[in-house]
N, C-alpha and C positions, 0 to 999 in steps of 0.2 A: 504494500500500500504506500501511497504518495506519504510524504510528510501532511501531519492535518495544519489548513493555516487557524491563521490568528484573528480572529477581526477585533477590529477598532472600537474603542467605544464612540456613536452617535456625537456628530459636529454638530454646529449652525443649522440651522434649517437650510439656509441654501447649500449649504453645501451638499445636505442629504435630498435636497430635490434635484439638484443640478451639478453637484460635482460627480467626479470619478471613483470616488473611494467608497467601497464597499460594509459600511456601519452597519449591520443588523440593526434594529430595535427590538431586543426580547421585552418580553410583558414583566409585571412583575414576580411571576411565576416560572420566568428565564426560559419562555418559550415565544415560536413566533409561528404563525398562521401558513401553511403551505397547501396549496390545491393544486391539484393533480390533474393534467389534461392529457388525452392523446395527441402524441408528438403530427400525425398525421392525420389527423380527422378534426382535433380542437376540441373534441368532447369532453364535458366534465368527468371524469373519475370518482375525484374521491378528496375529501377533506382532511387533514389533516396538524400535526403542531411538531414541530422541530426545536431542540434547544441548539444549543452552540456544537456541542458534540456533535448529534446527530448531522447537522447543517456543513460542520468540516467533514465527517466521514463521509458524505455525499459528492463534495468534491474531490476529494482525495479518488474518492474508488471509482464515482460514475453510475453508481449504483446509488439508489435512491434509500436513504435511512430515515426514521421518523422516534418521535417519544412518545410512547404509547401512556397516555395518561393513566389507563383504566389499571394498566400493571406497576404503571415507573418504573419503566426500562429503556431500553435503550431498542427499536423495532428497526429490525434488518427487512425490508416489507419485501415477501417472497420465500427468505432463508427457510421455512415451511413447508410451501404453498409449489414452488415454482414459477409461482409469479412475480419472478424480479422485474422491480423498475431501472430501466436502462434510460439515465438523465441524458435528455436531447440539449436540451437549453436552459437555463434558471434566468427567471426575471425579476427584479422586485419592483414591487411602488414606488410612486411619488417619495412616500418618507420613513421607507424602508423597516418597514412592520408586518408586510405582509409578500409569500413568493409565490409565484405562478412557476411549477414546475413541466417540464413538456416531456413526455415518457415514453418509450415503449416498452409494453408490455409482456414477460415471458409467461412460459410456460401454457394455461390453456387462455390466458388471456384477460385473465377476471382479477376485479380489483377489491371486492367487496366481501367482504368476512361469511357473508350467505353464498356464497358463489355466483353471483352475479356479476357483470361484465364493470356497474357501477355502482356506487353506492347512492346514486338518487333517482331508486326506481318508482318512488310514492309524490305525487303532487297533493297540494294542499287545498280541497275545496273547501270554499265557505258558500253557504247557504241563507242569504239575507235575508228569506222571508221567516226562517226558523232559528235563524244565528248559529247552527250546528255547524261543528268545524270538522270534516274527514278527510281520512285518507285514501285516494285513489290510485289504482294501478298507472303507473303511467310506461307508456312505449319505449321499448331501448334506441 
């Protein structure tokens, strides 16, 4: 594995909207926002949070790592499954809090802990004449 880098702590706001240097913003929980798209189609994937570690071993290897809240560990996404994410491109925001990762996906292809392809198979209806809030199937 590469050496993991280092990041900076958070400049100036211009500098984090418009410079070149690379500042994560973790939250105060020393995590930051990463959402997952097909490198080739743009579709959403999958939601997820990355601390510092996870974020450098992502770079380092190319392989996509996450921090899995629900255990607090350290989530190698695939090491399981077969379905390694292969980092195409990393983007961040405006003010560097949140990253758009661009993937492809191994193994049979699915991103989602049910085996689904993504994790946002349910849309959310609301019903104004009744105020009932459900969940419906939605199309992959």
């Amino acid at each position: 594995m590469n050496p993991l880098p280092v990041f900076p702590p958070p400049g100036a706001k211009r500098d984090l909207e418009e410079g070149e240097t690379f500042t994560p913003r973790f939250g105060a929980d020393g995590l930051i926002t990463a959402l997952a798209v097909d490198a080739d189609s743009g579709a959403v994937l999958m939601l997820a949070h990355m601390n510092a570690e996870s974020l450098a071993r992502t770079l380092a290897t190319g392989e996509v790592w996450y921090w899995s809240r629900s255990r607090g560990e350290l989530w190698h996404k695939g090491a399981t499954s077969g379905q390694i994410q292969t980092l195409v491109e990393m983007r961040v925001d405006c003010d560097q809090d949140a990253l758009l990762l661009r993937v492809r996906v191994g193994g049979d292809g699915g991103c989602c802990h049910t085996g689904r392809r993504d994790c946002f198979y349910r849309g959310v209806a609301y019903d104004a004449e009744s105020g009932a809030v459900t969940l419906v199937p939605r199309a992959s």
